[in-house]
N, C-alpha and C positions, 0 to 999 in steps of 0.2 A: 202487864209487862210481858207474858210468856207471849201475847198475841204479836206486842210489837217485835218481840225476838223473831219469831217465824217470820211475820215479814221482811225482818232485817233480812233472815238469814234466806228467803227464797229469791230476792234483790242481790243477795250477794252471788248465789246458784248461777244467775241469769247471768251475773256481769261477766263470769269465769268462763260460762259458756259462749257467752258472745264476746269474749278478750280480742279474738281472733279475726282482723276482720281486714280482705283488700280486692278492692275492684278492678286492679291487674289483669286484662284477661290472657289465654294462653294465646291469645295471635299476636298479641303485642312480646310477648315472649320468645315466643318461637317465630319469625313472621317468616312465610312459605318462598323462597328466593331457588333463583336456575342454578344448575349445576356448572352452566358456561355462561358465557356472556352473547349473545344471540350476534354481534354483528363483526367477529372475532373470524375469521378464517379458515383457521386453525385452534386447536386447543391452545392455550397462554401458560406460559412456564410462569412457578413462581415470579412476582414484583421484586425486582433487584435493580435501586438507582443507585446511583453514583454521578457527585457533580462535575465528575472529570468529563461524563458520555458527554456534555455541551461543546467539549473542548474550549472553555470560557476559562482560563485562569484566573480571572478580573474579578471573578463573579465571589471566590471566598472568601476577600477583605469583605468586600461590601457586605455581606451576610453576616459577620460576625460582626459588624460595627452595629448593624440595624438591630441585632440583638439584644446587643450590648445596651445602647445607648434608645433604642427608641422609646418616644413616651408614653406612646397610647399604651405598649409593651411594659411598660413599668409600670402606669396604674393597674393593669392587671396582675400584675407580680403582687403588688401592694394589697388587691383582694384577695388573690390566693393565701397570701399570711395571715392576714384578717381573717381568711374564714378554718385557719389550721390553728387560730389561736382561742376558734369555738369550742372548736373538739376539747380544750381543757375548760374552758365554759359547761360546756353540756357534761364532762365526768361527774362535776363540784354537785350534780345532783342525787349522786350514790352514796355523797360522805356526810356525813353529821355538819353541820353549823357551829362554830363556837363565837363566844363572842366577850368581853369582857366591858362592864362598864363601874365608873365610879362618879359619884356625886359629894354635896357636900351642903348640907343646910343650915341657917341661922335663923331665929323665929322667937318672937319677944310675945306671950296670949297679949290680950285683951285686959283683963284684970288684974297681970300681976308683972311686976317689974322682974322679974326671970328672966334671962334669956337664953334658950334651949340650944345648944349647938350639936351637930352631929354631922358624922361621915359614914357613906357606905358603898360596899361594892360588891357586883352580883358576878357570878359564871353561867353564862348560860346555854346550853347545848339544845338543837332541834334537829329532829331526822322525820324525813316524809317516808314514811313503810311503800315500797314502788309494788304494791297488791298486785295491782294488776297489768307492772311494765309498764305504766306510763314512762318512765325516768331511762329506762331503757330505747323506747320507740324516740324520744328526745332526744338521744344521744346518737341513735342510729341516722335520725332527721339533722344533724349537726354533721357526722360524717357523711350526707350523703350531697351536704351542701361544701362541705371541702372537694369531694369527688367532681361535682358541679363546674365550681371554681379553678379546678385542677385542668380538668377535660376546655374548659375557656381557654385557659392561660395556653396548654396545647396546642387549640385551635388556634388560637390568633399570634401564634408563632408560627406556623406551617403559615396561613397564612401570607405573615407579615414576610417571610423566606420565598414563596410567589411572586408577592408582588414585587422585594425586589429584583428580583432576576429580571420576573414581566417587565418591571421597569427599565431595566439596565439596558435589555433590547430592543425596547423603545426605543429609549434615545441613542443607542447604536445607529438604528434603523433610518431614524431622524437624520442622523449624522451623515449616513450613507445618502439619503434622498436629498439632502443640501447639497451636499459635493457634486451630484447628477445635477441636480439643477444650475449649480453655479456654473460647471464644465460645459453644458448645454446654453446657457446663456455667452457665455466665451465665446463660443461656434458662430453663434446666431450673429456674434458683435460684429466676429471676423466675416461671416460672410455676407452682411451688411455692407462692409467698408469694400468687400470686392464689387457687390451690388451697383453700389453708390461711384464707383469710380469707373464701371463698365458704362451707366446711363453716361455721364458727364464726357465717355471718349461716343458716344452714341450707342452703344452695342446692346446695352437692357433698355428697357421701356418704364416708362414713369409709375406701372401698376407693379414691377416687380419692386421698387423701391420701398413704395407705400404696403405690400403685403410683408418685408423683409420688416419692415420699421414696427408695424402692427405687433408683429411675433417677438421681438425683440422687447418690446414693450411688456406683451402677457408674461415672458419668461422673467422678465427682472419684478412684475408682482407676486409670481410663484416662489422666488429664490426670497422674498419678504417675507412671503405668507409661512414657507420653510425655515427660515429662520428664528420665527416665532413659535412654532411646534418645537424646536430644537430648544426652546429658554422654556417652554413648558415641559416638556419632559425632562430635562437636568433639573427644575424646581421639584419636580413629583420627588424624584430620584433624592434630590438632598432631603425632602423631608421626611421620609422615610428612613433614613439612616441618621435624624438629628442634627444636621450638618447645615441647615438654612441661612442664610444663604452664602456656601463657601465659592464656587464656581470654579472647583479644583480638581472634580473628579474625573481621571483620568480611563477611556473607555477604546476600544480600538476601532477600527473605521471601517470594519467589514463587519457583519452577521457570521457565524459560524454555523454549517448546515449540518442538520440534525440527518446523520446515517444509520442508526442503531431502531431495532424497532420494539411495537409494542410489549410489553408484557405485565397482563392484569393480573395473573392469578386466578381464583374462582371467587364468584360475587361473596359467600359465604366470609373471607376474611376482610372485605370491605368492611363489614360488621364491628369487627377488632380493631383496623387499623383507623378510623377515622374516628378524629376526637369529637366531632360536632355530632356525632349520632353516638356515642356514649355521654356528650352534654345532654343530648335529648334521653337515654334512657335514664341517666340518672334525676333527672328533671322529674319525670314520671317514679322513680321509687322514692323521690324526696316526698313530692305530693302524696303516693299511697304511704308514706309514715304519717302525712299530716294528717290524713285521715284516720288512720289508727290513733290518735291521740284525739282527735279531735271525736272517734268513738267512744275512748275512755274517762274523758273529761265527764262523762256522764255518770259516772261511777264512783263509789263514795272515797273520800280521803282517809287516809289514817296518818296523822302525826304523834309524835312523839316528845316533849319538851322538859325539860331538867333546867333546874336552877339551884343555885347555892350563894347564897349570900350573909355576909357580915355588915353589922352595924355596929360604930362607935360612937365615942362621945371625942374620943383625941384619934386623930388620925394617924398617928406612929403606933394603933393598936391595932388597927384595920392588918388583917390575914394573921393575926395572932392564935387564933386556932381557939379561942374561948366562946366566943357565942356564933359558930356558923350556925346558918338555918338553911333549907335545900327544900326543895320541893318539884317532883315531878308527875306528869300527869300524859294521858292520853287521850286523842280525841278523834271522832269519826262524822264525817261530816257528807250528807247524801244528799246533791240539788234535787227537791221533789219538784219545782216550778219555777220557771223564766219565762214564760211566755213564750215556750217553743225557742228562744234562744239558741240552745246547744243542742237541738235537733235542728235546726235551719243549718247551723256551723257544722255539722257532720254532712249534711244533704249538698251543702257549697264544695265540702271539702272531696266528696265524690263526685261530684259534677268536672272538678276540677281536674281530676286522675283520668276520668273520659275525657274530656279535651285534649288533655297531654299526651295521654292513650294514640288519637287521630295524627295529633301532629306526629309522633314519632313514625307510627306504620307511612305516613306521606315522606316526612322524609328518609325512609329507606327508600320509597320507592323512587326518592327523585334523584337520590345517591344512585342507584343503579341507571337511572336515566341521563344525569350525568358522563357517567360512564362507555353507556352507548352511545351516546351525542358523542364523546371525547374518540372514540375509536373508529367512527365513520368520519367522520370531518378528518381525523389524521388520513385516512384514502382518500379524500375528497382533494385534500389540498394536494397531497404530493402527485396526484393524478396532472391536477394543473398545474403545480411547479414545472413538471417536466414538459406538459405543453408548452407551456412558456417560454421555457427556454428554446425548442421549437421555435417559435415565434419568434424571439427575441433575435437569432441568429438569422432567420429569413427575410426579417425586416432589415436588420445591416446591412444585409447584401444588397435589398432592395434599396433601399438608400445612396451605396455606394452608385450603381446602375444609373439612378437618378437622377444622380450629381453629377456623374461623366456625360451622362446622353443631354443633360442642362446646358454644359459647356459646350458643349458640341452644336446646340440652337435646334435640336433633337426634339426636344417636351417644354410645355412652357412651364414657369417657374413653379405654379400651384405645383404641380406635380411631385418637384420637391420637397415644398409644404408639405405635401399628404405626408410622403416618406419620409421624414423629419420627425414627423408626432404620430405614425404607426411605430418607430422605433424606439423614440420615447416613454410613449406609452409599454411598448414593451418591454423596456429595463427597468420601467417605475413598479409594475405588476411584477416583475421578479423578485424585487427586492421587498415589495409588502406579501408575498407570499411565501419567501422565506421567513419574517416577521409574523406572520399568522400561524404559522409552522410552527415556531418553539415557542408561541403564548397559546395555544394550543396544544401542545406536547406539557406545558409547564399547568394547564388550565385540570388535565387530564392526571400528570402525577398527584396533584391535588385531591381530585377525587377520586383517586385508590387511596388517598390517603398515609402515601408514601412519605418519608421525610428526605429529605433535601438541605436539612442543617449541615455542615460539613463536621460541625463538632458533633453529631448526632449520629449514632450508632442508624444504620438504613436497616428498615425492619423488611421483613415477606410478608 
């Protein structure tokens, strides 16, 4: 007996020594980030939006409807309660058990015409002793899967507030490139019908007819093809605010051009402000709690159990206070062998913490990478916007030039053609690079991880 005590108690030594245990390491803790953002200009003032900078007034109904009402947005609501309704799950492991039962039996032996009747009812209380913080690392691994679920529900609200703006301007964008194409096809009709009644007095040739009719034809499958982009983005649009399919939403027929400029902040608060990489480190401290239990689990148990019970013969004596009987006990219970079991289950459970470990340091880095992408493409594009408009203005003129010196018997009619769909082309590329500009500009608040709710306090 005194041998198996020392054993007990050098088993017990080991388990207190080793309680402690997380494969965390300090680069996933601390992970080594710049002081500025490398492709920044200038140093960036604090992150400070406001959905008014779009000058979109449109944009704050729709946002609090998609809120409100979205569903993919509410089954994650629906988790997050679920998993805030753990955390009183995971406590019930620090309080005693009670439990109350009652029976009632009837029973004739074998031998004797007697028949035995009796009632009984027991109290019964259990408490697991948490030796060595098991019941605490549970509890911490329950809050760390609300925090989890919190940091989600977060995410796919910032999110869900992108996509619809992203979307809104879409089909703004949509809206504006149909009006061009429909106004473009009008011209083309009209100058068809001057075409067609120039050949008929003699004065155009039969090839200006057939190239007038040719264009006239691509431009009315473009104004289809446009039309059907404008029924797919009003569809993205309603389902994303719950609203499928209403065809009511009212949006304005211009783009509003983004004047205000960047401002990150330093990479350091990307860290704070972006829900998807505290989903990912919380991800990572859930798992190093699972391993913490799943180290402990090796470690012997102690419970605790009490009973007290009465037994009658008439049931209106039962808790009469004359024959309770009670009995409680204690017991220690230490897995010597599973067959490597709950050492394979500890060795999964760190394998798993190093996975989680990679992905989190990757997506820091791809958060900052983000970032840079988002702040060079914003110079890239408004570089080309303003060539554009360049372009877009030199091609008018040319156009007009082309048209005059046409009527005049000056240039033959391709000519026109050309200058027709050089200038085309250059109102169509202004209006999708305004449109790349603010899902771009909107692609980039996202990943500073700025909020853009209107009912949402706007963090730095």
């Amino acid at each position: 007996m005194n041998r198996a005590a020392r054993i007990l108690g050098v088993a017990c030594i080991g388990a207190v020594l080793g309680g402690c245990v997380s494969a965390v390491s300090e680069t996933a803790q601390t992970p080594e980030l710049p002081t500025e953002f490398h492709r920044l200009s200038a140093p960036s003032k604090p992150v400070v939006v406001d959905l008014g900078a779009f000058d979109a007034p449109f944009l704050e109904p729709l946002i609090n409807q998609a809120v409100a009402a979205n569903r993919a947005l509410k089954q994650q609501r629906e988790r997050l309660e679920s998993a805030r309704r753990g955390l009183t799950i995971s406590r019930a492991g620090w309080l005693p058990s009670l439990s109350l039962s009652a029976g009632a039996e009837r029973s004739r032996g074998a031998f004797a015409n007697a028949i035995d009747e009796g009632f009984d009812a027991a109290l019964s209380t259990s408490l697991d002793i948490d030796v060595w913080g098991r019941t605490a690392k549970e509890h911490r691994q329950a809050f760390l899967r609300y925090e989890i679920e919190r940091a989600r529900f977060d995410d796919d609200r910032r999110r869900l507030v992108a996509d619809v703006i992203d979307t809104a301007f879409a089909l703004v964008a949509a809206n504006d490139l149909l009006a061009l194409f429909e106004q473009r096809l009008t011209n083309l009709s009209e100058s068809l019908d001057v075409i067609e009644q120039g050949y008929r007095s003699g004065l155009n040739e039969a090839l200006d007819v057939y190239l007038a009719q040719t264009t006239v034809a691509q431009e009315r499958a473009n104004v289809a093809t446009q039309r059907q982009a404008v029924l797919n983005a009003q569809s993205a649009l309603e389902l994303l605010l719950a609203d499928y399919p209403s065809g009511s939403i009212e949006l304005p027929s211009t783009l509003p051009l983004i004047d205000w400029p960047v401002t990150t902040g330093v990479p350091s608060e990307v860290l704070a402000r972006r829900a998807d990489l505290q989903l990912a480190w919380a991800e990572l401290l859930a798992a190093d709690a699972a391993l913490a239990i799943a180290h402990r689990n090796r470690f012997p148990r102690l419970d605790l159990t009490g009973v007290v019970r009465d037994r009658q013969t008439e049931f209106g004596d039962l808790a009469a206070g004359s024959d309770f009987a009670w009995n409680a006990s204690g017991g220690l219970v230490l897995p010597l062998f599973q067959g490597g079991r709950l050492h394979a289950i500890e060795h999964q459970a760190r394998d798993r913490v190093q996975e989680l470990e990679a992905r989190y340091l990757d997506l820091v880095d791809r958060a900052m990478g983000e970032v840079e992408n988002g702040i060079s493409t914003d110079v890239s594009l408004r570089d080309r916007y303003s060539a554009f408009l360049e372009v877009e203005r030199n091609a008018e003129a040319a156009l007009g030039i082309a048209s005059n010196q046409y009527e005049r018997g000056l240039v033959p009619y391709t000519t026109v053609l050309e200058s027709q769909r050089r200038a085309f082309d250059a109102q169509t590329t202004v209006i999708q690079l305004r449109r790349q500009l603010l899902a771009n500009r909107v692609d980039l608040i996202y990943a500073l991880g700025a909020d853009l709710a209107p009912s949402m306090e706007n963090r730095c």
